[in-house]
VEXDRENLUM-345700 format. One record per residue: residue number from 1; residue in three letters; x, y, z of N, C-alpha, C, O, CB in turn. Coordinates in steps of 0.05 Angstrom, whole numbers, plus 32768, in hexadecimal, padded with zeros to 4 digits. Each point is the difference from the previous one (the first is absolute). Glycine has a CB too. Layout:
N
PT|NUM|Ala|X|Y|Z|X|Y|Z|X|Y|Z|X|Y|Z|X|Y|Z
...
//
This chain:
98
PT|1|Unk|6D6F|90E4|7263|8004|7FE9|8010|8000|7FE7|7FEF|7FF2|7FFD|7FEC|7FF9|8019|803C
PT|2|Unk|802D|7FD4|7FE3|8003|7FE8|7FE8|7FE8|7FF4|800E|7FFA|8007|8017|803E|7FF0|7FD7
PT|3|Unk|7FBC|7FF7|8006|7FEB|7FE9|7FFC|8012|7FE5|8006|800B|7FF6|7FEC|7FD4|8025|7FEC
PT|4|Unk|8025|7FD6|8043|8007|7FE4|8004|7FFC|7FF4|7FE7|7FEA|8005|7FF7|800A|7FF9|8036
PT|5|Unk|8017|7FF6|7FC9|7FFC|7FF0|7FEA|8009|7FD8|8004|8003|7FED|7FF0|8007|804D|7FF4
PT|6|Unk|7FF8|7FC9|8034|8002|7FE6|8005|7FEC|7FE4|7FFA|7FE8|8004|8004|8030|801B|8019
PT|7|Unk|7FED|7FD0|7FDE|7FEA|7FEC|7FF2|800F|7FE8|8012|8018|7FFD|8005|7FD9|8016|7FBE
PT|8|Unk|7FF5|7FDB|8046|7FF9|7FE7|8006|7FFF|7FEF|7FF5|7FFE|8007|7FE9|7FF4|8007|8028
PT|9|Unk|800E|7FDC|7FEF|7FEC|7FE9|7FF0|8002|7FE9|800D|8014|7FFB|800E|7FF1|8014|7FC5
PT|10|Unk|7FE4|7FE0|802A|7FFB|7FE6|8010|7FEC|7FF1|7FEB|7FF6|800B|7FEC|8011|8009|804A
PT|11|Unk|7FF5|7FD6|7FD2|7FFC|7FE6|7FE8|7FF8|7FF0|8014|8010|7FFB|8012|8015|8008|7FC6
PT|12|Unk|7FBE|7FF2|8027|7FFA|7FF0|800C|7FEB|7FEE|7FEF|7FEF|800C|7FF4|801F|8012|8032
PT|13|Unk|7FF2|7FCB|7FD9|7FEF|7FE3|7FF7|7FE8|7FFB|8013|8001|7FFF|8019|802C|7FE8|7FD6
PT|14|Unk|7FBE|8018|8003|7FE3|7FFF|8021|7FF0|7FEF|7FED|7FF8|8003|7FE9|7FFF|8037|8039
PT|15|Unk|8008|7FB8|7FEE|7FED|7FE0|7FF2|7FEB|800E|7FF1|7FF7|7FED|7FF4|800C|7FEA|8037
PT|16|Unk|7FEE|803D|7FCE|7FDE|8008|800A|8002|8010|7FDA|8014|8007|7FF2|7FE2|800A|8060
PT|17|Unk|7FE7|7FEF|7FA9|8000|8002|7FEF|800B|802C|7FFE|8004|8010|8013|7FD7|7FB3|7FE7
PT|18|Unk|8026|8042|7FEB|800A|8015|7FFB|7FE9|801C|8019|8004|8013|800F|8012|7FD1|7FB0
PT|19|Unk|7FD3|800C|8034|7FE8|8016|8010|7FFC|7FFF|801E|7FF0|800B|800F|7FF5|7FF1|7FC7
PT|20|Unk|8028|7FF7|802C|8000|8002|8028|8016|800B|8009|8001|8005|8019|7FE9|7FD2|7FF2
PT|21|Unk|8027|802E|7FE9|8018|800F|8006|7FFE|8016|7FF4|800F|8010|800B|800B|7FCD|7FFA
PT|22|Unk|7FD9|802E|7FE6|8005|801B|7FF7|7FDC|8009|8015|7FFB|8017|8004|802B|7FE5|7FB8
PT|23|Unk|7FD0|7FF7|804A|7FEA|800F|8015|800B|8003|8018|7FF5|8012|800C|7FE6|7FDC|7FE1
PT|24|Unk|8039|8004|8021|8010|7FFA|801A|8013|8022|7FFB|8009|800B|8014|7FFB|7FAE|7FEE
PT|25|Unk|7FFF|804E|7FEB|8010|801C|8002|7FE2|8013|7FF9|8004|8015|800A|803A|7FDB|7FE1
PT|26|Unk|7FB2|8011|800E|7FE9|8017|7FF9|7FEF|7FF8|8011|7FEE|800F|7FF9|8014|7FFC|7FD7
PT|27|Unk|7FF4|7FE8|8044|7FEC|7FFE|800C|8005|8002|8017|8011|7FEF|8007|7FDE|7FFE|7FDD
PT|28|Unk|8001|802F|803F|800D|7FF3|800F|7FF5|7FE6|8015|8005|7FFF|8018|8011|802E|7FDE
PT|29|Unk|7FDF|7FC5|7FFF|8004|7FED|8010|8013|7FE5|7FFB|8005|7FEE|8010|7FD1|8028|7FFA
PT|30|Unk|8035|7FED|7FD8|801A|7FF6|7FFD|8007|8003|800A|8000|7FEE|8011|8007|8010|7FDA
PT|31|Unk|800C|801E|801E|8016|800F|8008|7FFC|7FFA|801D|8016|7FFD|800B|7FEE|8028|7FD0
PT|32|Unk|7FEA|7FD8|8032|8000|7FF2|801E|8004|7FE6|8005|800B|7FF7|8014|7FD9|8026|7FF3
PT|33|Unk|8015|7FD5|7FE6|800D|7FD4|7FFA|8012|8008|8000|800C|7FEF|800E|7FDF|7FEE|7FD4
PT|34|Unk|802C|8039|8016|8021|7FEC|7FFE|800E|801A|8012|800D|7FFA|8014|7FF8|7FE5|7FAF
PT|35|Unk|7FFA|803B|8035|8012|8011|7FFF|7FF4|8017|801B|800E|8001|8014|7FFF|7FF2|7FB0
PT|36|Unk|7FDE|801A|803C|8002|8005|801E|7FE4|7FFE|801F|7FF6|7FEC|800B|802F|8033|7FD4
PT|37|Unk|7FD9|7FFB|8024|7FEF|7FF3|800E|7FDD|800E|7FFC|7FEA|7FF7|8007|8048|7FFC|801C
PT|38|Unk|7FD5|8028|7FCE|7FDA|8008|7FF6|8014|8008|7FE8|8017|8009|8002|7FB6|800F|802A
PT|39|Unk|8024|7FE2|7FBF|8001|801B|7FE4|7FDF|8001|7FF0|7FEF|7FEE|8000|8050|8005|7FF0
PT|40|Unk|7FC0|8020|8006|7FF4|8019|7FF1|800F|8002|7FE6|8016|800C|7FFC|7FDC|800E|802E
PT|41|Unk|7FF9|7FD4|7FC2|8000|8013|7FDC|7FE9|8010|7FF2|7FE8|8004|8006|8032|7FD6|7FEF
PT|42|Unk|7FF1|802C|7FFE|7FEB|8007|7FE6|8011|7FF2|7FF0|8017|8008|8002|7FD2|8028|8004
PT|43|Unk|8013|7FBD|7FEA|8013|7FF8|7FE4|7FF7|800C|7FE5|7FF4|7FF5|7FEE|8016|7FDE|8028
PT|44|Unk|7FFF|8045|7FEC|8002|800B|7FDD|8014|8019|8009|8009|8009|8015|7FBD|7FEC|7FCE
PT|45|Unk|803A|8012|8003|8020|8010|8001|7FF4|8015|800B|7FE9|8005|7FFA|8037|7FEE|7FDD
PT|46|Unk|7FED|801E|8039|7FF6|8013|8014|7FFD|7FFF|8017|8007|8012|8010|7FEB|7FF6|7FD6
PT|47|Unk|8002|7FE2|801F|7FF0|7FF4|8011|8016|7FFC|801A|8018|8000|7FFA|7FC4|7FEA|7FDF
PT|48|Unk|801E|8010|804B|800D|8001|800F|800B|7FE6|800B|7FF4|7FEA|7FFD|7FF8|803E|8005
PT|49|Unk|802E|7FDD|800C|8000|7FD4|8009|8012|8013|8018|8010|8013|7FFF|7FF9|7FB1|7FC9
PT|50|Unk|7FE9|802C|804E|8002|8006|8019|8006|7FE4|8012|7FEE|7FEF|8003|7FF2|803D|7FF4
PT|51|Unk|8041|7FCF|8016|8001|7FF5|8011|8009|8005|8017|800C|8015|8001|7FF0|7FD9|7FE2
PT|52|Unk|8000|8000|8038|800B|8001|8019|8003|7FEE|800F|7FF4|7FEB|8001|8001|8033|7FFB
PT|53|Unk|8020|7FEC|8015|8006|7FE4|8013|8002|7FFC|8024|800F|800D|800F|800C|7FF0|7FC2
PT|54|Unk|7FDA|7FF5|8034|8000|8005|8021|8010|8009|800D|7FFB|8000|8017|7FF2|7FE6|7FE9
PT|55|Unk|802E|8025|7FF9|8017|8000|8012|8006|801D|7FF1|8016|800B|8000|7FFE|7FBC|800D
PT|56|Unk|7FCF|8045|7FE7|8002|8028|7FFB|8009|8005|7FE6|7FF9|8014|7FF3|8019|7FFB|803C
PT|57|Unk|8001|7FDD|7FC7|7FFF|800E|7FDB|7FE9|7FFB|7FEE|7FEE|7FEF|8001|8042|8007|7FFD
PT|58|Unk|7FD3|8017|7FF7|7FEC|8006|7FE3|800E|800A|7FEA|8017|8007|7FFE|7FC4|8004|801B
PT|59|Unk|800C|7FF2|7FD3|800B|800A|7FED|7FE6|8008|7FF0|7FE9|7FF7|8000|8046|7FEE|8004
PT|60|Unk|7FDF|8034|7FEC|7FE3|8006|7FEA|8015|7FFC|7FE3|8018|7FFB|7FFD|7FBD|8035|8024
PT|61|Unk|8010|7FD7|7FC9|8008|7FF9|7FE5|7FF0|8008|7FF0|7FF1|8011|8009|8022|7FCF|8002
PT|62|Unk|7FE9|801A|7FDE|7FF4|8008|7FE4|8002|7FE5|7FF1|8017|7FF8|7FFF|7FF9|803D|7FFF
PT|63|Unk|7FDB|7FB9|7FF5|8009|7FFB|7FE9|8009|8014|7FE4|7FF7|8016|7FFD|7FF0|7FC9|801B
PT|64|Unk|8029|8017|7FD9|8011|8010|7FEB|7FFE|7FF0|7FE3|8008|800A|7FEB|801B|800A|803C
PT|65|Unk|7FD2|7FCF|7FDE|8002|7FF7|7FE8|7FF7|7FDF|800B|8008|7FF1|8012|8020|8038|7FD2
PT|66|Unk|7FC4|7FD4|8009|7FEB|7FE3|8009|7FF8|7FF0|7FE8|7FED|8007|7FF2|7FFB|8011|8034
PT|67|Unk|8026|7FD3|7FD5|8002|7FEE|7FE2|7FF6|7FE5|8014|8010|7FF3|800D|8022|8025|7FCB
PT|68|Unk|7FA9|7FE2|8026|8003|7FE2|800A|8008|7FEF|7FFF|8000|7FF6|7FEA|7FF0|8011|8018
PT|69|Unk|801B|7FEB|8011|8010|7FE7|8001|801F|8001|7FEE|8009|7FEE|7FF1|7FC4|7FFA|8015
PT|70|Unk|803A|8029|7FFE|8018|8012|7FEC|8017|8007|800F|8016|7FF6|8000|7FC7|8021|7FE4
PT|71|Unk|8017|8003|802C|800D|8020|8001|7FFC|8005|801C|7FF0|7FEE|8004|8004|8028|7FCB
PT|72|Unk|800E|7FF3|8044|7FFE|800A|801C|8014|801A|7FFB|8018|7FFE|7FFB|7FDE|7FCF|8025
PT|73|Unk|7FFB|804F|7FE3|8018|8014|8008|7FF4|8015|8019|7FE9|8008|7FFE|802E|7FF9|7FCB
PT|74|Unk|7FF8|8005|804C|7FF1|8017|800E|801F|800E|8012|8016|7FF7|8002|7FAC|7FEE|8005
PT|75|Unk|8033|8030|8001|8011|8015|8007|7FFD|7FF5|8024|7FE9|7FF6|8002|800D|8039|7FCD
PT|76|Unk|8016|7FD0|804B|8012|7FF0|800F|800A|801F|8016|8016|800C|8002|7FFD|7FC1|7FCF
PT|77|Unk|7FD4|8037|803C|8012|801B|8012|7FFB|7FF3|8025|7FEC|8001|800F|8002|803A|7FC4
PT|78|Unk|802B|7FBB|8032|7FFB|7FF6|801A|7FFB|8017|8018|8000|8018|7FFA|801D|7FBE|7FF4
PT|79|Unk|7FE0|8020|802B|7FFF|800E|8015|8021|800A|8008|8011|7FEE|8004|7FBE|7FF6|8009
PT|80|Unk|803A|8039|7FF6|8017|8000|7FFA|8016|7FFD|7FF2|8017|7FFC|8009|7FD6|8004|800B
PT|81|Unk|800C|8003|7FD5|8014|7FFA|7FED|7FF9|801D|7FFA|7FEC|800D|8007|8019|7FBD|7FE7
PT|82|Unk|8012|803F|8000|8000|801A|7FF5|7FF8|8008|7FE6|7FFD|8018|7FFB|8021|7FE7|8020
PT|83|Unk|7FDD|7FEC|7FD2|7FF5|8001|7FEE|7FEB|7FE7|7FF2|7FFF|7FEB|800E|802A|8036|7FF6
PT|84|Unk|7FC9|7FDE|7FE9|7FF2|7FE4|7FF5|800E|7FFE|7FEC|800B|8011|7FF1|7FC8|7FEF|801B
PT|85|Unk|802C|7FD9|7FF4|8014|7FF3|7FEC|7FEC|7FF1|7FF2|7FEF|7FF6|800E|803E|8007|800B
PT|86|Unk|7FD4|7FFF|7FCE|7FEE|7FE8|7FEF|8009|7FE4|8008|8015|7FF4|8006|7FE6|802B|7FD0
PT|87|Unk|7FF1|7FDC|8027|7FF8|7FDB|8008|7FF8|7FED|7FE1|7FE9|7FFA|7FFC|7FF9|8016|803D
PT|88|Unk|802D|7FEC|7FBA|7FF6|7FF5|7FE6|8000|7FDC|8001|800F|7FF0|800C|8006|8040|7FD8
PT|89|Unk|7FDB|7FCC|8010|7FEC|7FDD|8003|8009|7FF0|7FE4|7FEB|8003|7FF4|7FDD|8011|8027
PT|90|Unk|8040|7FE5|7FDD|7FF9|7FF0|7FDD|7FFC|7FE1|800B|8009|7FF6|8015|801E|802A|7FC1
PT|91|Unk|7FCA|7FD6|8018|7FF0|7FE3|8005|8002|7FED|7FE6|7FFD|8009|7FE9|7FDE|800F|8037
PT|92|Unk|802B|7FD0|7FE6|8012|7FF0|7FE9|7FE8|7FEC|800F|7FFD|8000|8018|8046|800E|7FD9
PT|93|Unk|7FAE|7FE3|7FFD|7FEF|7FE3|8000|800A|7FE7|7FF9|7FF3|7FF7|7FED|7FEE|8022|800A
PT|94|Unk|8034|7FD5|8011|7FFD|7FE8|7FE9|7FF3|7FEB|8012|8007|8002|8018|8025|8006|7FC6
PT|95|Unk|7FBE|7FDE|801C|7FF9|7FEF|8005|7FF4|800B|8020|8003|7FF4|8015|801D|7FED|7FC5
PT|96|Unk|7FD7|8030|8023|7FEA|7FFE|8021|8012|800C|8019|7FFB|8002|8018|7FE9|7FC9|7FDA
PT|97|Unk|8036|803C|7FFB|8018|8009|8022|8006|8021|7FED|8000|8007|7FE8|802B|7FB8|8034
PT|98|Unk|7FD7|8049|7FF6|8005|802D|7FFF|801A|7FFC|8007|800E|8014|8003|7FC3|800D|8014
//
């Protein structure tokens, strides 16, 4: 069976320093400030990241690779989807904006 190999990318500027945004993806009570509505980590590689959302999706995961204030990687298996896709993070600092 082929492997989707399709790739994303998005680019976003966020006033805030580098470490509130790389905790806003590993922590879940980040992950409830922006993106949904409960999540569940462990942040180290192995470790689980669990979100969900009032209207029945979810999602589970793995971190796969954790460089502070760096690196964000984890594996992305939604409710109904047929397979898990990686979710990869990189983090750029200049002057106090990510």
């Amino acid at each position: 069976m082929r492997k989707n190999t399709e790739i994303e990318q998005f680019q976003a500027v966020i006033n805030t320093p580098v470490e509130q945004v790389y905790r806003g993806f590993t922590r879940g009570v980040g992950l409830k400030e922006w993106l949904c509505n409960s999540a569940h980590t462990f942040p180290q590689v192995g470790g689980m990241i669990t979100m969900w959302w009032n209207n029945g999706f979810y999602m589970v995961g793995e971190f796969t690779r954790l460089e502070p204030n760096a690196f964000v990687s984890f594996t992305w298996h939604g409710r109904g989807e047929p397979q898990p896709s990686t979710v990869q993070v990189q983090f750029f600092e200049e002057n106090g904006t990510t």
